[in-house]
C-alpha positions as CSV (number, residue, x, y, z in Angstrom):
1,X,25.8,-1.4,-31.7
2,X,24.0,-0.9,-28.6
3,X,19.9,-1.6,-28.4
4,X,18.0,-0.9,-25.2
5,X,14.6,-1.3,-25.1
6,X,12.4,0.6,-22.6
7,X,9.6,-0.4,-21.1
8,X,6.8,1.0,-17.8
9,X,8.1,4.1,-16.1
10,X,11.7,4.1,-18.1
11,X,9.7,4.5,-21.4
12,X,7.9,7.0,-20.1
13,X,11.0,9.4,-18.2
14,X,12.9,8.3,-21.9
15,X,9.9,9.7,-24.2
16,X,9.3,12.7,-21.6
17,X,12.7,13.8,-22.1
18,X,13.8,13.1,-25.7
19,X,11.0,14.4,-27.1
20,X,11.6,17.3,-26.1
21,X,15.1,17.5,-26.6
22,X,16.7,20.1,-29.2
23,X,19.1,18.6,-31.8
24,X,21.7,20.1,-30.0
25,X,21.0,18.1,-26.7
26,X,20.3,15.3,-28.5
27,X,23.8,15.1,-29.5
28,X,24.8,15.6,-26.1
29,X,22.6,12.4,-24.8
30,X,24.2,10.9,-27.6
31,X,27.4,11.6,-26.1
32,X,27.0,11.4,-23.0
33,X,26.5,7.8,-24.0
34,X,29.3,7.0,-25.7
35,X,31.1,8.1,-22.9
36,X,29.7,5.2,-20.4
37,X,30.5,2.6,-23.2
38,X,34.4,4.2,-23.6
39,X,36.2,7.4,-23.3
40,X,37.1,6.8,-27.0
41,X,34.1,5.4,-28.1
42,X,33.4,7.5,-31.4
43,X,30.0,7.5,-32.9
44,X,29.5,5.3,-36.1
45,X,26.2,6.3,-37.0
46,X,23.1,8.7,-35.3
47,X,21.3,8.2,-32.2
48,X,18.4,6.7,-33.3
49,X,14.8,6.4,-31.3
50,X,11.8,5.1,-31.3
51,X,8.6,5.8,-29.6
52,X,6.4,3.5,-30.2
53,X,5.7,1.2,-27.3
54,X,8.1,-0.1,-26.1
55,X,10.5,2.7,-26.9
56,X,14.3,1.8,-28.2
57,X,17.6,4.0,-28.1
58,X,20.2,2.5,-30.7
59,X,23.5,3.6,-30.5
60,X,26.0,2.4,-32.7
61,X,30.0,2.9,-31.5
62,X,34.0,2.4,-32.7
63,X,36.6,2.1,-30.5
64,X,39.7,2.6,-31.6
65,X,41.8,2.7,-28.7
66,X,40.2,0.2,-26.6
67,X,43.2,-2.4,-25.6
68,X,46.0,-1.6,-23.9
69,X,49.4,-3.4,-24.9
70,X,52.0,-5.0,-22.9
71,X,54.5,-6.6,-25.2
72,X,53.4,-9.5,-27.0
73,X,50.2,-9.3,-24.8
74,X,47.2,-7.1,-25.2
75,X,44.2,-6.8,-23.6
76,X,40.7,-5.2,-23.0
77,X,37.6,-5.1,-20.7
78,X,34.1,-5.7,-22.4
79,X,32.2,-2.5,-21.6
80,X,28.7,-2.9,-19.9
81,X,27.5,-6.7,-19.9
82,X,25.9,-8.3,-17.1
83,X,27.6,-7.9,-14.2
84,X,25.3,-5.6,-12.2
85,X,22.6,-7.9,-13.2
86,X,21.2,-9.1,-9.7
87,X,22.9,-6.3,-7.6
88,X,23.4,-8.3,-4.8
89,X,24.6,-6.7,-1.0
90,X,24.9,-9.6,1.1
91,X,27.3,-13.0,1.5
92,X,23.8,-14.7,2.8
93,X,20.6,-14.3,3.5
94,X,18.3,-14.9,5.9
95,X,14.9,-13.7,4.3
96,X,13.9,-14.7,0.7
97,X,15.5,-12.6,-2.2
98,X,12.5,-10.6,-4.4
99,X,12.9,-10.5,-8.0
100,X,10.3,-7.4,-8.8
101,X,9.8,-7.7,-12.0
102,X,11.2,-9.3,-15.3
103,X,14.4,-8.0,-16.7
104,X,15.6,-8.7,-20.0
105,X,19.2,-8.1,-21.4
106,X,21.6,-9.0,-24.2
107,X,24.7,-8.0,-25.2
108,X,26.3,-9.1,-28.0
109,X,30.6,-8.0,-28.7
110,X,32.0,-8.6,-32.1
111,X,36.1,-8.1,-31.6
112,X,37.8,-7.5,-34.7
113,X,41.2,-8.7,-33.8
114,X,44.2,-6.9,-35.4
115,X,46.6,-9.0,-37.9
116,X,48.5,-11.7,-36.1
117,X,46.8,-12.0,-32.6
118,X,45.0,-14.1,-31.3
119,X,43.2,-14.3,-28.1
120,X,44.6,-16.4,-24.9
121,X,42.2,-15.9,-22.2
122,X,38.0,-15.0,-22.9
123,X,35.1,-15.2,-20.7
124,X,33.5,-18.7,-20.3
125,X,30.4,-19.8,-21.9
126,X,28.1,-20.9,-19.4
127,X,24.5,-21.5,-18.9
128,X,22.8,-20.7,-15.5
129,X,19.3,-21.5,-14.3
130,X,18.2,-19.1,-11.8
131,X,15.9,-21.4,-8.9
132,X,12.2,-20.9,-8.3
133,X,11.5,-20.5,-12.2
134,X,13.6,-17.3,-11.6
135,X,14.6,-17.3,-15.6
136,X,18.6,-18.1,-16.7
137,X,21.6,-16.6,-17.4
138,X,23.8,-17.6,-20.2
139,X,27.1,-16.4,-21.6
140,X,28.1,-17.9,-25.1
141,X,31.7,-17.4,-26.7
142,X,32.8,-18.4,-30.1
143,X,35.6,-17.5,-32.5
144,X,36.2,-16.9,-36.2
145,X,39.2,-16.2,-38.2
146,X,40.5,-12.5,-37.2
147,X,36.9,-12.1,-34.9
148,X,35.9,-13.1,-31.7
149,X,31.9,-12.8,-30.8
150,X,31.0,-13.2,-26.9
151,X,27.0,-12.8,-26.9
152,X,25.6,-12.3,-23.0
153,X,21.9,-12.8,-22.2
154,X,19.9,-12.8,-18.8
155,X,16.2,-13.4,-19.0
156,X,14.6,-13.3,-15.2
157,X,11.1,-13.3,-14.2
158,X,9.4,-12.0,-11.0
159,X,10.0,-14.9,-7.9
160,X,10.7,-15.0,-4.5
161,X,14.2,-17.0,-4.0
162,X,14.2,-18.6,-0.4
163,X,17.5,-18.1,1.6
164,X,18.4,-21.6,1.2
165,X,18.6,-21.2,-2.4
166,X,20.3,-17.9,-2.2
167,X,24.1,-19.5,-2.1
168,X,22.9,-20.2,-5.9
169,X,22.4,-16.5,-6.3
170,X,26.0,-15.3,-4.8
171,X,27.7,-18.1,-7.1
172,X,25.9,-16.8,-10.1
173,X,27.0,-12.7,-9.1
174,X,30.4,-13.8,-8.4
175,X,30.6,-15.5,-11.9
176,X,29.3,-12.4,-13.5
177,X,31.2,-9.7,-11.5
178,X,34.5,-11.3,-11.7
179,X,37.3,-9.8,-13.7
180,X,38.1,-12.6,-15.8
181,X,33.8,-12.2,-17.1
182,X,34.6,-8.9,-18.9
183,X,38.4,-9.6,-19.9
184,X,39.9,-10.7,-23.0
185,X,43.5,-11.3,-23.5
186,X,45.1,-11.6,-26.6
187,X,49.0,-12.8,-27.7
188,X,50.9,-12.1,-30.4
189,X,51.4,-15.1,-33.3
């Protein structure tokens, strides 16, 4: 299931253009949607929406065909998460980094893992605080018998990060855009 709320100018492009849309492209947006979260994402529910302040697009998705196998080895890539998060350009910094405005976001996975696998490798559960009151980052991963749930949250405020504190800010988008921050690997019992 996938929740985003919207908020300033994205509430008002998202009510400008899906109230108006037909029900026929509203089940393209919808869609078009599953399509950034998988190729073979397949709707389990409607597109729901919400206009009241702030607005909310729920989306709910299965994926069927979402790992690939290799043996006794299978694996998959979270979609989305956090990894564009700060969108940072630069190995360093010589002027201070601006935070514009406060960004919230959680994801939360719930893997169903098939009978007799387990997983081997998972993203790490981690807690970040951002410098300058900048907000945190945290990435928590549990399991349960024949589930695995990997909840991501980022909560950042408006600040100005000064260049010496920037090398903080590269560590953090390096964590979050690395491969092994979206993979999950699982083995055969």
């Amino acid at each position: 299931t996938q929740k985003t709320m919207l908020s300033g100018t994205e509430f008002e492009k998202f009510h400008k253009e899906f109230a108006q849309f037909t029900p026929e492209e509203r089940r393209r947006a919808h869609q078009s949607l599953l399509s950034q979260i998988s190729q073979s994402a397949e709707a389990a529910g409607e597109l729901q929406t919400s206009f009241a302040y702030p607005g909310q697009i729920q989306l709910a998705a299965r994926l069927p065909a979402y790992a690939v196998r290799d043996g006794d080895r299978m694996y998959l890539n979270l979609p989305e998460g956090l990894g564009d998060l700060l969108n940072l350009r630069a190995s360093r910094r010589e002027n201070p980094f601006y935070i514009e405005k406060p960004i919230r976001r959680s994801f939360v996975y719930e893997i169903a893992l098939p009978e007799g696998w387990s997983p081997a490798l998972m993203p790490e559960t981690f807690r970040t605080e951002l410098p300058a009151g900048a907000g945190f980052v945290e990435v928590k991963v549990s399991t349960a018998p024949g589930r695995i749930f990997i909840s991501q949250q980022a909560q950042l405020n408006a600040a100005i990060i000064l260049p010496g504190d920037y090398d903080k800010l590269l560590a953090l988008n390096n964590r979050l855009t690395a491969p092994s921050a979206k993979a999950v690997l699982l083995r055969k019992k």
